[in-house]
C-alpha positions in Angstrom: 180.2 75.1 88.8 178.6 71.8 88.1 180.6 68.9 86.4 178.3 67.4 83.6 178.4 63.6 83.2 179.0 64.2 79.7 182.3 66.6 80.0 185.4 65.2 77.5 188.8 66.5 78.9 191.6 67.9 76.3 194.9 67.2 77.9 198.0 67.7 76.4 201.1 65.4 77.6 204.9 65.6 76.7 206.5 61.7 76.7 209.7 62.1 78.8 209.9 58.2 79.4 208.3 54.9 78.8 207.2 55.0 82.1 204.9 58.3 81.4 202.6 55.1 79.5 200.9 54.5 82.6 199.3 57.4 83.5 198.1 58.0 79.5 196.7 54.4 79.6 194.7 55.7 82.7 193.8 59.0 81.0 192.8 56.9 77.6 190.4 54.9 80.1 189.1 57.9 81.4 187.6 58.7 77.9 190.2 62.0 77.9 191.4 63.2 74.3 194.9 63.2 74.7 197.6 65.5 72.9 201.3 63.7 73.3 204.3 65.6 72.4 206.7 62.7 71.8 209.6 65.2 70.5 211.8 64.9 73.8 211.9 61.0 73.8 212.5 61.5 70.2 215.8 62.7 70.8 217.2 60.6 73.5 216.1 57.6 71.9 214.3 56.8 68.6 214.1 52.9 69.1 212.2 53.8 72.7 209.8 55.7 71.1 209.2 53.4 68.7 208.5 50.6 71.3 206.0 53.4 73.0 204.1 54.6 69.8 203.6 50.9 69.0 202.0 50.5 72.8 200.5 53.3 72.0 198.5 52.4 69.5 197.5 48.9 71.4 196.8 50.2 74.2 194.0 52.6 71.9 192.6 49.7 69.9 192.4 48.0 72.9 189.6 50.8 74.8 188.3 51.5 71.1 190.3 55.0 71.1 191.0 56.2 67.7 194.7 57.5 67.1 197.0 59.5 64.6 200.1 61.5 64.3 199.4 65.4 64.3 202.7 66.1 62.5 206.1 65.1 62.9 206.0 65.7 66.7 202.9 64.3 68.4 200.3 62.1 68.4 196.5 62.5 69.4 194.3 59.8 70.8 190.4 60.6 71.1 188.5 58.3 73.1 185.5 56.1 71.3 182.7 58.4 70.8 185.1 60.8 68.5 186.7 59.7 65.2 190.0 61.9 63.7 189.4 62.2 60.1 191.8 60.9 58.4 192.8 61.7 54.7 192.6 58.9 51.9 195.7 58.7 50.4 194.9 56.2 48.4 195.5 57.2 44.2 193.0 55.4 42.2 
């Protein structure tokens, strides 16, 4: 089987640590969409996920990604070429 230049990986990541940033930052360059389950950081420590969400999201403006929170447990992150619709909440 042949790999295409133009193959997009789906991975799906649980955040365990801050430390687990490094290797999504590398995946986010790679162009990958990325499913994080942030629940188990969640309940060690809510001001450490905090920290990584907000790196999160600057490491994806940074490489143009586009981000959102898929519920109350995870996040996705879909590399340039792919846009998550996002609802207007806005009430006119």
């Amino acid at each position: 089987m042949q790999k295409q230049e133009n193959t997009t990986y789906l991975k799906a990541i649980t955040i365990r640590d801050p430390s687990d940033l490094h290797s999504i930052k590398e995946d986010i360059k790679k162009g990958m969409v990325l499913i994080l389950r942030v629940t188990p950081l969640a309940q060690k420590d809510v001001e450490k996920l905090r920290k990584v969400v907000e790196e999160l999201y600057v490491i994806a403006r940074n490489a143009e990604a586009d981000i959102a929170r898929l519920g109350e447990e995870r996040i996705i992150v879909t590399p340039p070429n792919v846009k998550i619709w996002k609802p207007d909440y806005d009430l006119k």
